[in-house]
Every structure is written in structure tokens, then in C-alpha cells.
RODO-2510 file (C-alpha; in nm, 4 decimals, decimal comma):
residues 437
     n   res          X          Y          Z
     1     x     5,1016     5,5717    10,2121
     2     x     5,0488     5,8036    10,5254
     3     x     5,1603     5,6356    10,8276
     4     x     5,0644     5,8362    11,1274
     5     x     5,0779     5,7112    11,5137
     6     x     4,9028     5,8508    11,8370
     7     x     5,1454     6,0113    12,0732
     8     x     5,2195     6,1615    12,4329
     9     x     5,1750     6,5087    12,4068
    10     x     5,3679     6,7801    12,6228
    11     x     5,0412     7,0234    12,7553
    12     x     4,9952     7,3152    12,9387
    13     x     4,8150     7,2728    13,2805
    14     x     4,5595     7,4910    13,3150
    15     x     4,6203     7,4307    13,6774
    16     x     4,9269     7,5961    13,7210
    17     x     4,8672     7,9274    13,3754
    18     x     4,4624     7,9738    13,4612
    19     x     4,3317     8,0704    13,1214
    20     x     4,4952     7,8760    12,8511
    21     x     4,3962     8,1119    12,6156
    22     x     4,6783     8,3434    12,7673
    23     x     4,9365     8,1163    12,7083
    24     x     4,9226     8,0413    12,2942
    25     x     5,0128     8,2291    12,0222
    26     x     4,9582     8,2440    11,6674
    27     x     5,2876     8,0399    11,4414
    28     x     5,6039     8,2283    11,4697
    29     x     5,6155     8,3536    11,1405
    30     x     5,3051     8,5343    11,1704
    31     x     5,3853     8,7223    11,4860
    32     x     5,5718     9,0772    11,4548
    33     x     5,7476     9,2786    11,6997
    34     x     5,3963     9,4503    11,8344
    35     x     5,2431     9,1414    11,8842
    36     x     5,5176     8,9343    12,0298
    37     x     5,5514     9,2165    12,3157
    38     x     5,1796     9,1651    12,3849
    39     x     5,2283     8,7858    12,3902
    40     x     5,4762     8,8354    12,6383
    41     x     5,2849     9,1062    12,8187
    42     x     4,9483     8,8418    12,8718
    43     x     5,1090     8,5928    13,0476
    44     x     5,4905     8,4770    13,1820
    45     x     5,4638     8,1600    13,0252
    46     x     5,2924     8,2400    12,7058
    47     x     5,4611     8,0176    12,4647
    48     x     5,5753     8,2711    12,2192
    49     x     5,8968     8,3048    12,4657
    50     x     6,0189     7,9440    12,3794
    51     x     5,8812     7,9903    12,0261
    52     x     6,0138     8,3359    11,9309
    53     x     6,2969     8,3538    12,1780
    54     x     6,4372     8,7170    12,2181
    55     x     6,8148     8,7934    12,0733
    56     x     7,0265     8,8334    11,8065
    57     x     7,2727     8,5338    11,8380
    58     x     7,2469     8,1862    11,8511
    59     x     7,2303     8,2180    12,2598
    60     x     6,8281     8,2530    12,1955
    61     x     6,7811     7,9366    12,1359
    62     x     6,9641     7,7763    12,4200
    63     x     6,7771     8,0263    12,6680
    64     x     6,4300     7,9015    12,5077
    65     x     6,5586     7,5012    12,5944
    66     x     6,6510     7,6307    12,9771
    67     x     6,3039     7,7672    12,9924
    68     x     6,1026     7,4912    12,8315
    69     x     6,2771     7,2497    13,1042
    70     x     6,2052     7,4996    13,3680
    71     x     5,8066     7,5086    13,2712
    72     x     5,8548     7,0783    13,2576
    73     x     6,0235     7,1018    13,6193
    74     x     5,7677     7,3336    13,7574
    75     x     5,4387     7,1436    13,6214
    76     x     5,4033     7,4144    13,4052
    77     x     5,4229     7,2083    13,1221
    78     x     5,2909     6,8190    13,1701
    79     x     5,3521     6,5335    12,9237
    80     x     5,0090     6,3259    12,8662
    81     x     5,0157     6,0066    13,0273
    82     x     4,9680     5,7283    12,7276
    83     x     4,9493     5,8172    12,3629
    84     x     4,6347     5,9591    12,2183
    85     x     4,5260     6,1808    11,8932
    86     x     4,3884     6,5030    11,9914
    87     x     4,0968     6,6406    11,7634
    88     x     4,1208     7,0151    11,7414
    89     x     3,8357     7,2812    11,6553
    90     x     3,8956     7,6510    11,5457
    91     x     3,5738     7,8583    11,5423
    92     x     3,6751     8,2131    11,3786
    93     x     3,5445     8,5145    11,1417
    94     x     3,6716     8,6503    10,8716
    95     x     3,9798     8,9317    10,9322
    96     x     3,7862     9,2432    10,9484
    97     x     3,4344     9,0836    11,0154
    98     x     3,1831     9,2566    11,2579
    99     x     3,1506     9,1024    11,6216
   100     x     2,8015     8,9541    11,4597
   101     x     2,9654     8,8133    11,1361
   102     x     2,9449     8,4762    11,0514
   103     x     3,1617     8,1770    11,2664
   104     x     3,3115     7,9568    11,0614
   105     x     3,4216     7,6141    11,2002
   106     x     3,7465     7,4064    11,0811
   107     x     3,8032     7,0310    11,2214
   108     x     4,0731     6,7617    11,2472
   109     x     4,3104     6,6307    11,4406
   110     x     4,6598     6,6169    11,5425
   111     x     4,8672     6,3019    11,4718
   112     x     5,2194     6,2115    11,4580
   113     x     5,3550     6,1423    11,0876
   114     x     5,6220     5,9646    10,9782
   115     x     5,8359     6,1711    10,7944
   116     x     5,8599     6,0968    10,4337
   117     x     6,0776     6,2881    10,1490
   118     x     5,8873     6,4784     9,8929
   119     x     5,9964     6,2793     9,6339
   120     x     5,8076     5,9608     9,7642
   121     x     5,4962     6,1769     9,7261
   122     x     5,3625     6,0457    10,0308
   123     x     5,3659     6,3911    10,1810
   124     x     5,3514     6,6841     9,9435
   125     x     5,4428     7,0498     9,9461
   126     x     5,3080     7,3273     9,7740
   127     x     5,5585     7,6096     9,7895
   128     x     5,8965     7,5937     9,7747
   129     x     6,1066     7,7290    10,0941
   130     x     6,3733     7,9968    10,2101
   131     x     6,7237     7,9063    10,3821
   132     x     6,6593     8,1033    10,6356
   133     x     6,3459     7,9903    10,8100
   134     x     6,5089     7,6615    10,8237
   135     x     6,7796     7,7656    10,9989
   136     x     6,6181     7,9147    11,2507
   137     x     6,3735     7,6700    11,3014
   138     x     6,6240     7,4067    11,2938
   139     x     6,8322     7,5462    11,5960
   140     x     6,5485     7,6274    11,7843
   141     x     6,4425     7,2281    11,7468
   142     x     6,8349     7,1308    11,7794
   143     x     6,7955     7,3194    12,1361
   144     x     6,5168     7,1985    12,2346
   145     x     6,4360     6,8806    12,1257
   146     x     6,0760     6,9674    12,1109
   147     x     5,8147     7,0512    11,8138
   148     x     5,6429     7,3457    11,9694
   149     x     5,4326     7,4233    11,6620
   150     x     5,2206     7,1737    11,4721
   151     x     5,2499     7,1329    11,0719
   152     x     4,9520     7,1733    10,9136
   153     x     4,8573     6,8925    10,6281
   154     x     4,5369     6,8223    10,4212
   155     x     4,3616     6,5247    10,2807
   156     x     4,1574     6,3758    10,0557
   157     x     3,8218     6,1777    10,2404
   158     x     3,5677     6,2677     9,9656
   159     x     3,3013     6,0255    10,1534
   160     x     3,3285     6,1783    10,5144
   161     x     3,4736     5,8431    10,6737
   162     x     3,7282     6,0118    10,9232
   163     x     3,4133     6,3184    11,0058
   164     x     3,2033     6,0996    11,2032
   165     x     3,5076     5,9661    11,4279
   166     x     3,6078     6,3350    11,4728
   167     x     3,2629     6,4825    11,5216
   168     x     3,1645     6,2056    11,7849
   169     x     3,4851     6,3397    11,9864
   170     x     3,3534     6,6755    11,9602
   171     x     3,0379     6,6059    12,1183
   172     x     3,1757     6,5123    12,4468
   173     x     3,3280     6,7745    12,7043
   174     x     3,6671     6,9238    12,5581
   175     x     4,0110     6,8920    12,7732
   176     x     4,0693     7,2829    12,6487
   177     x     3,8439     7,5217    12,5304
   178     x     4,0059     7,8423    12,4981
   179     x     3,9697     8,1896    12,3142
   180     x     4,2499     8,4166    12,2471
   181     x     4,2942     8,7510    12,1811
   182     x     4,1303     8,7608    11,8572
   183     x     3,8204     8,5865    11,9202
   184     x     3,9010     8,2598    11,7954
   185     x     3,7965     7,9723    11,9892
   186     x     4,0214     7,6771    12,0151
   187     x     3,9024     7,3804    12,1532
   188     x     4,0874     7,0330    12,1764
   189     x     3,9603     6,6647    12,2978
   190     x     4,2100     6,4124    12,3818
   191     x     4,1015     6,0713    12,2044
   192     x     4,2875     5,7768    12,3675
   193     x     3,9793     5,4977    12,3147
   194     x     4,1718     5,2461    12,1108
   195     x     3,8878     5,1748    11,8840
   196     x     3,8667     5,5392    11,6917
   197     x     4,2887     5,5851    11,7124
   198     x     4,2575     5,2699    11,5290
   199     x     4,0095     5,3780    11,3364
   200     x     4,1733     5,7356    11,2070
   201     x     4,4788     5,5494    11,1645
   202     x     4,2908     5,3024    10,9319
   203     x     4,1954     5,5697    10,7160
   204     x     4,5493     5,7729    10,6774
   205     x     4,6727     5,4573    10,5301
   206     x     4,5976     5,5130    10,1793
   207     x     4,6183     5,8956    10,1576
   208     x     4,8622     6,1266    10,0392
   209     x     4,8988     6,4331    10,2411
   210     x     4,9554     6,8526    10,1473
   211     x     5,1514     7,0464    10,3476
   212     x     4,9253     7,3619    10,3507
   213     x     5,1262     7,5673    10,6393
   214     x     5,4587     7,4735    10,7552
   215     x     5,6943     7,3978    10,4556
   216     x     5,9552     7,5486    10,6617
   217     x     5,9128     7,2849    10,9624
   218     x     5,8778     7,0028    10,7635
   219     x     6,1832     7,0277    10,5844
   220     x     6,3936     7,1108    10,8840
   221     x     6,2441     6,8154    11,0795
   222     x     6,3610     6,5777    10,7622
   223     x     6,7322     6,7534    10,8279
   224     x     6,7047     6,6959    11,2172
   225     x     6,6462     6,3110    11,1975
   226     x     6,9611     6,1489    11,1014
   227     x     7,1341     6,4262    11,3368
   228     x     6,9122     6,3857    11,6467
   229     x     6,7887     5,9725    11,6114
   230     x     7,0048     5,7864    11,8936
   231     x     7,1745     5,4983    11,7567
   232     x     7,0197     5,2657    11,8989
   233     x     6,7285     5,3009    11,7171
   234     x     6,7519     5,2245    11,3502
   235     x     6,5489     5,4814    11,1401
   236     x     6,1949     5,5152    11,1553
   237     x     6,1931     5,3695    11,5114
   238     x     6,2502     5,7168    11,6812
   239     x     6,0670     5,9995    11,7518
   240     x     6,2258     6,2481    11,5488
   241     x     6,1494     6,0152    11,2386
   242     x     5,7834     6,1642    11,2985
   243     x     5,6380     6,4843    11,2825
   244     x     5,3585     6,6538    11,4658
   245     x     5,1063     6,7261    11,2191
   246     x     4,7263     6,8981    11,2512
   247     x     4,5528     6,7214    10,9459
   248     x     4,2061     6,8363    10,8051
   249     x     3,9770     6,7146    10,5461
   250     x     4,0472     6,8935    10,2097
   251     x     3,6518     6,8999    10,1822
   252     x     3,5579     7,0572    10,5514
   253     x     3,3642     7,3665    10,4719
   254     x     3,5591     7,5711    10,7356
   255     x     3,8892     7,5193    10,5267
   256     x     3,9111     7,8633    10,4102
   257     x     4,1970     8,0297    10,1500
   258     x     4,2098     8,3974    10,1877
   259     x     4,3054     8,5733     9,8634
   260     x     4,6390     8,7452     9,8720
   261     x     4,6494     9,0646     9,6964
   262     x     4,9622     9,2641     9,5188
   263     x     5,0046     9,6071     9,5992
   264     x     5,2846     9,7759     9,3396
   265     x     5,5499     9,9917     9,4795
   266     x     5,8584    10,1806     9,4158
   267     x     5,8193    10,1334     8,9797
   268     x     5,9942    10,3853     8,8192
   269     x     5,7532    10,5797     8,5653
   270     x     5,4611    10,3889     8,6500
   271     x     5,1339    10,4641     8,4205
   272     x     4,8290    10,2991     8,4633
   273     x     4,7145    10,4553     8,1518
   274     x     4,9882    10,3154     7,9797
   275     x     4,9838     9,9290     8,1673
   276     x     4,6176     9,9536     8,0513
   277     x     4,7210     9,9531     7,6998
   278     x     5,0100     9,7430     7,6775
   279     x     4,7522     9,4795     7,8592
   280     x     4,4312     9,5186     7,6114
   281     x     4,5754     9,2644     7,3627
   282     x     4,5150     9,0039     7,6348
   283     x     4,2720     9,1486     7,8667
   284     x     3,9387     9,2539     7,8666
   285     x     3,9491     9,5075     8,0312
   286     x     3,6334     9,7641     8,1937
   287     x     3,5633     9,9944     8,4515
   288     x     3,3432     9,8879     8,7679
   289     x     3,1999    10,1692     9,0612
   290     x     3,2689     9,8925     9,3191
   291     x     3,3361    10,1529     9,6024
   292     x     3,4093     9,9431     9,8956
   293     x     3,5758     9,6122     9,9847
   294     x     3,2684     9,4289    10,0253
   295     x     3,1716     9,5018     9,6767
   296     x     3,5163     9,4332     9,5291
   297     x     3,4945     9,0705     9,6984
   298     x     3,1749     8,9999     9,5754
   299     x     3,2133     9,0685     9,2514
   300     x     3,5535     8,8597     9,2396
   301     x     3,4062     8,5811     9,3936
   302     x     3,0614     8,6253     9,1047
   303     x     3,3318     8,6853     8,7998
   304     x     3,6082     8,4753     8,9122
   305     x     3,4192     8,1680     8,8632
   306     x     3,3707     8,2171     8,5330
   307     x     3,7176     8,2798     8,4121
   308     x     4,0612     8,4045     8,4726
   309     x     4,0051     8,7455     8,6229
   310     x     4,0926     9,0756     8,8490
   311     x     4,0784     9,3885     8,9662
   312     x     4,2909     9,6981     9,0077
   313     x     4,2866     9,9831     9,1141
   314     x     4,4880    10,2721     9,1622
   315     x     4,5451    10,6392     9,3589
   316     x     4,3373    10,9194     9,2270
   317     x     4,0661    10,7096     9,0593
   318     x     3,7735    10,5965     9,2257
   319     x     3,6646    10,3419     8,9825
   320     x     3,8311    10,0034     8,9653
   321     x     3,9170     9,8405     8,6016
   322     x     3,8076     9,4896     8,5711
   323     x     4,0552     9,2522     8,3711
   324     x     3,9234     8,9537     8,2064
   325     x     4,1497     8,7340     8,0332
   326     x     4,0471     8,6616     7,6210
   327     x     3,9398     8,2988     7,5129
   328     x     4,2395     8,3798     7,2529
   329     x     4,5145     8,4083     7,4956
   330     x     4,7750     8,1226     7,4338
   331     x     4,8735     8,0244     7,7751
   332     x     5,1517     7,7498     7,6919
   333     x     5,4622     7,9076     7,8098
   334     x     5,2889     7,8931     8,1319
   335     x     5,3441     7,5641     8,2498
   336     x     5,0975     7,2766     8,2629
   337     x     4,7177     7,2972     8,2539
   338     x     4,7045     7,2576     8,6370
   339     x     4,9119     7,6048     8,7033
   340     x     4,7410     7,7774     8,3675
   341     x     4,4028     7,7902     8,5346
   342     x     4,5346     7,9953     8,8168
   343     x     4,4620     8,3981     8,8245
   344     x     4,8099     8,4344     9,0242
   345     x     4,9939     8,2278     8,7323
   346     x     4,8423     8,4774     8,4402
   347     x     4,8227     8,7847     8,6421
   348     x     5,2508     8,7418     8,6791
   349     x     5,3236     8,5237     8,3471
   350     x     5,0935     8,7825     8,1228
   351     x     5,0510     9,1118     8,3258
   352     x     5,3541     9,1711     8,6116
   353     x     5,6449     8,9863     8,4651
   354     x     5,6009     9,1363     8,0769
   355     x     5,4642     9,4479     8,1327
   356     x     5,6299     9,6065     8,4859
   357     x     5,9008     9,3551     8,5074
   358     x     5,8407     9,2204     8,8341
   359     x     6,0013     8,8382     8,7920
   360     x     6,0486     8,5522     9,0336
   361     x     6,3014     8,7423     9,2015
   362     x     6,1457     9,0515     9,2628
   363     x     5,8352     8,8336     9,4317
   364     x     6,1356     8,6125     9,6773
   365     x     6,2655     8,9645     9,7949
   366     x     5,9548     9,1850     9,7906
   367     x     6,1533     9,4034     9,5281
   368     x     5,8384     9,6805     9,3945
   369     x     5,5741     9,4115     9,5400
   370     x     5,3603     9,4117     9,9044
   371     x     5,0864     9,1888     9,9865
   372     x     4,7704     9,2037    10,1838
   373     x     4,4795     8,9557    10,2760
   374     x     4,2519     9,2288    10,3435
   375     x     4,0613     9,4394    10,0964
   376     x     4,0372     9,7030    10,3076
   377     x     4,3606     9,6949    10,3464
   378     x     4,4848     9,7464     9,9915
   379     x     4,2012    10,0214     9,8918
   380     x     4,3561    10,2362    10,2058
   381     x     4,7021    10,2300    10,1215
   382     x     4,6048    10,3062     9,7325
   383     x     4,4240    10,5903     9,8080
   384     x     4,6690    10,7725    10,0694
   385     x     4,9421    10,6982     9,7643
   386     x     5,1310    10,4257     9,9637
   387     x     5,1268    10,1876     9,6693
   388     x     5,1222    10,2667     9,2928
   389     x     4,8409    10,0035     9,2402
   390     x     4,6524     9,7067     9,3834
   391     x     4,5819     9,4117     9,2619
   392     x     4,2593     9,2274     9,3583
   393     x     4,3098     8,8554     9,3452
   394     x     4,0718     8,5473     9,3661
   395     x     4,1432     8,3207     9,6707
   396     x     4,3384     8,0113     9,5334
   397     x     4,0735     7,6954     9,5488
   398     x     4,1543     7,4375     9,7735
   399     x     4,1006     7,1834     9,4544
   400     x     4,3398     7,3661     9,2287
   401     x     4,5470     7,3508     9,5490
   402     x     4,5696     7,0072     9,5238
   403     x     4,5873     6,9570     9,1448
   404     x     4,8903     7,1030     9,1401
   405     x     5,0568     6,9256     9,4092
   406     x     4,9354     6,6361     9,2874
   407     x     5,0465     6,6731     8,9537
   408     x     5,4016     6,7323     9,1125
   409     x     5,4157     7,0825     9,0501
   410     x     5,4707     7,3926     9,2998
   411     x     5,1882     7,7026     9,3389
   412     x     5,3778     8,0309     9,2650
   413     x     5,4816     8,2427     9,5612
   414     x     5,1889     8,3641     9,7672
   415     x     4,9330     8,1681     9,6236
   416     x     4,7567     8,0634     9,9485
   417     x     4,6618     8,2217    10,2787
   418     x     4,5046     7,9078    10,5112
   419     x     4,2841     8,0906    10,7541
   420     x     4,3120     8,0793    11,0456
   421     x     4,6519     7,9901    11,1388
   422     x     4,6595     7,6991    11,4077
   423     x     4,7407     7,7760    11,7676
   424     x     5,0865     7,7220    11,8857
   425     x     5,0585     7,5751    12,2578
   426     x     4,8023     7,3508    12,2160
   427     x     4,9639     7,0184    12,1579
   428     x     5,3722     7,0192    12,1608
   429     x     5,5821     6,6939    12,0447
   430     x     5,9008     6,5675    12,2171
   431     x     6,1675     6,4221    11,9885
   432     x     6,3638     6,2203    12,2066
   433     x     6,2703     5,8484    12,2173
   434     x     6,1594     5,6155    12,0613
   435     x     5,8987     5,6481    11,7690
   436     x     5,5062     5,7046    11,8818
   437     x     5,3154     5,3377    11,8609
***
């Protein structure tokens, strides 16, 4: 199945940047125009200017390649001497948590991964993809020759078998350990030993693996092969026939899915009164006093597990109506089982497409829809009028997560929220060459 290879990663040295917590970023498509400008305002080399180059034609790109050879020339940037895997740790909080809140911890390691179609279901996806993500991401990687973000891929290992080769890396002195500006903590070991590369590569053999974060790369890496492989090496036998990858247990407890949460805009002769109604034939449907965020997520995460339901809430009422979805509710037109169980799949197949109208479509171009991770978030911009309504949503399971993929099916749009994101900086990948052995 998964065929994955230790490789010679490109690396900051701290020598030459100080704190390499000043240099990384978040993914680009996380980053807006406040953030990149503070990026680029905590250090020169931060790597958000050869991620997210600056400009408005193609010219970009080229300028981040000059710049990513300059940082190689200068020492800047150092390529590891020898192939290794690199086990990575994120310690994090919650968005929105208190400086005392609880640290979660997520491990794994990065690998390179032979690129495999989707349709060999050797690697799977779980969204589909936009046009023009890809093309950005492919002429930024068509400039550069470089992977300067890392995919991020699950897998099953139900009896722990890859933990203990990861953990005992963790144990020992990390090459980086590094906070940035959020208070993460990001700390990475460099695991040349031939005996537990062997051993990790042992174990990917069998597995399939989901591409939680970074549809967008993967599928413009598959483009870039046939375009960038030299010729003379046949395929599969260069480096741009693999794919850096960070790959996690689907069963580590830090693997956290953050609910995303529909906020309803711009609906013309909108009446909750009336939506309340037209749903009662297939909802449930109560008032709660749950006042604050806190209390909306705990009672989501208490009900939720018990069936298919939600909250919403909207401006001028202080009380938030609970939906529950009835036993009675024929579900069929749905799709299979594996999508039917899913509060995002009935809250648009039952509630927003039949009721307000708000299809496929309007979801792709944000048409009368926003979205939010945080609670907090949503209540505020309900109650100063901002949005019409908010819908409180259940954080997607990372097992229904993988039914579905592994049933061959796609999650609707903004099912998921991984959290955290993974550094970019860490760990790049050169795709000139031959193929990582």
C-alpha cells in the first residue's frame, strides 16, 4: 500500500535566524493580509515570503525561487546531510482557551510518500478541491522546485505499533523546539538510526492513508510529476514522484476536529419563526438558556452523541432552540449510511438546502453562508445583527472521517477543521533528483 522513504530535508539554521520560532508560519491558506504583514514584520527570512510571495502576477513566484536560493547560498537554509524521518510534536490549546487551559499534544512524523492517484485508494481524500488553489500552488512549486509546506495524512495503527518508535524519539533532546506567536510549541527530532526508519517504514506498508489538510498540494504535486521528473529517471525513481507528508495516528488523542459552524447572511425575508415551522415535521425542536459558548459546547458535545443534532440561534433572542432530528425521518436521498450519520449532511440535505435554499453552490462561493470555529465567535456576530442566524455544529469524528473516505465517498464542504494546523518551515522537500531511498 503506502510506500513512504526517509529523505534529506532543506532546514533552517538556527545559527544564522536565532529563534526558529520567528521564522515559520502557519499553511498559506490560513494566513490573511494582517497576519502575513506580521510574519514579515518578525523576522526577514520568515518563510511566509517564499510561501505567500507578495504580487499580483505570475512574477511572485519567480521572486520567491530567487529568494529561496539566496537563503540556500547564504546558509540560511541547509539541506540535512543523509536521509532521515523527522518526528514532529505540536503542544497547543484550544482557540480561545485561557493561558491555564488545558495542552493538548499531537504526534507523528514526517515522511516522504510516493505519490499515488486517488483512484488506487492508496492515498485518500476527503474533500474535493478548487482550480484555483492548484494553480497557485502549482506555480509556486513549478518556480521553485521545492515543497515548502508539508501535507498532512492520517492512519490507521489501532494497536500503537508506530507510538513507541515515535515516543522513544521524543524522549531524547529535540533538533528544534520552538514556540510561535500563538503559543504553540513545535518541536522536531531528526531520526536517522536505520533500525526505527526501517521500522516506521515497516509499518506504512499495509496502510491506506487520509489526506486530512492539504487536498490542494496533493493534487498539484500529482500534476507536477510527469512535468518536472528528468528523463532520465523513469517514474517513481524521482523526487517529485514523492510527496512530503506529516502522518499521524488516526487514534492519537491530540488529533482534534474543531466544529465548523454556519452563520446565515444576506436571505431575503428571513424568519426564524417561520424556518422553525417549516422544520418541526423533522425536527425536534426546544428552547435551551445556554448563555455562553462554554455552555453551548457542552451541551453539543452531551446531546450530539446521542443523535443527529444542533443549535441555533439568532439576533434578538437570548435563548437558543435545540434541533433534534425524529427517529421517523427517512434519510435515503441522502447518500449512503456513512454520510447519513453526519449532522453537516442533515443540517444541509433537511434544513439549509429545502428550507432557505442554500445548495452546493451557494456553500463553494459563500453565497448567504460564513463560517466560524469559534463559539464565541458566532454568538458575537448574532447578537450585533451581523448574521441572520448561527448554526451550532458537532465537530465531525475522526472515525466518521474515515468511514467515509473509506467507503469512497467525499465529506460535504466544511466538514472538518484539523487543529492545529502544522508549521510551515519546519521540514521543506526538494524535488529535483532522484527519488528518497
Amino acid at each position: 500500500m503506502a510506500l513512504i522513504a526517509p529523505f534529506a530535508g532543506l532546514r533552517y539554521d538556527a545559527a544564522r535566524v536565532g529563534d526558529i520560532g520567528q521564522v515559520l508560519a502557519p499553511p498559506y491558506d490560513v494566513i490573511g493580509e494582517v497576519e502575513r504583514a506580521a510574519l514579515e514584520e518578525r523576522h526577514p527570512e520568515n518563510v511566509v515570503r517564499i510561501e505567500l510571495p507578495r504580487g499580483d502576477t505570475d512574477a511572485r513566484y519567480a521572486e520567491a525561487a530567487r529568494r529561496l536560493d539566496a537563503w540556500r547560498e547564504a546558509g540560511i537554509l541547509r539541506p540535512d546531510v543523509g536521509p532521515g524521518l523527522y518526528v514532529y510534536e505540536q503542544q497547543f490549546r484550544l482557540p480561545g482557551a485561557p493561558a491555564t487551559g488545558r495542552v493538548y499534544s499531537r504526534r507523528g512524523f514526517f515522511a516522504a510518500v510516493r505519490l499515488e492517484p486517488f483512484e488506487r485508494r492508496v492515498v485518500l481524500p476527503h474533500e474535493a478541491t478548487l482550480a484555483g488553489p492548484k494553480e497557485d500552488r502549482l506555480k509556486l512549486m513549478r518556480a521553485t522546485r521545492t515543497q515548502i509546506s508539508p501535507i498532512f495524512g492520517l492512519y490507521r495503527d489501532p494497536r500503537g505499533a508506530s507510538r513507541a518508535v515515535v515516543d522513544a524519539a521524543a524522549a531524547t533532546s529535540p533538533d528544534v523546539d520552538a514556540t510561535m506567536a500563538d503559543g504553540g510549541r513545535h518541536r522536531l527530532w531528526r531520526l536517522s538510526n536505520p533500525e526505527p526508519v526501517a521500522t516506521l517504514v515497516d509499518l506504512m506498508a499495509d496502510k491506506q492513508i487520509l489526506i486530512a489538510d492539504g487536498h490542494h498540494r496533493y493534487e498539484t504535486m500529482l500534476a507536477l510529476g510527469p512535468e518536472l521528473r528528468a528523463l532520465d529517471y523513469a517514474a517513481g525513481e524521482a523526487a517529485v514522484d514523492f510527496g512530503m507528508m506529516f502522518l499521524a495516528r488516526a487514534e492519537d488523542p491530540g488529533l482534534l476536529v474543531l466544529p465548523t459552524h454556519r452563520l446565515v447572511r444576506g436571505l431575503a425575508d428571513f424568519e426564524a419563526a417561520a424556518l422553525r415551522a417549516a422544520a418541526s415535521p423533522a425536527f425536534d425542536i426546544a428552547d435551551g438558556d445556554e448563555a455562553t459558548p462554554e455552555a453551548i459546547e457542552e451541551r453539543l458535545g452531551r446531546e450530539g452523541t446521542a443523535g443527529l443534532v444542533f443549535a441555533m440561534r439568532v439576533p434578538g433572542r437570548a435563548q437558543t432552540a435545540w434541533f433534534t432530528l425524529k427517529s421517523i425521518v427517512d434519510l435515503s436521498a441522502l447518500g449512503p449510511p456513512a454520510l447519513r450519520k453526519l449532522d453537516v449532511t442533515v443540517l444541509h440535505g433537511v434544513l439549509l438546502g429545502p428550507l432557505l435554499a442554500i445548495d452546493e453552490t451557494a456553500m463553494a462561493e459563500q453565497t448567504y453562508l460564513d463560517y466560524t470555529h469559534d463559539t464565541a465567535e458566532a454568538l458575537a456576530r448574532v447578537d450585533s445583527g451581523d448574521a441572520q442566524a448561527a448554526f451550532f455544529m458537532n465537530p465531525t469524528k475522526v472515525e466518521d472521517v474515515l468511514a467515509v473516505c473509506e467507503a469512497g465517498l467525499l465529506l460535504p464542504q466544511k466538514s472538518t477543521y484539523f487543529h492545529p494546523k502544522l508549521a510551515t518551515g519546519l521540514v521543506m522537500y526538494g524535488l529535483d533528483g532522484p527519488a528518497p531511498r
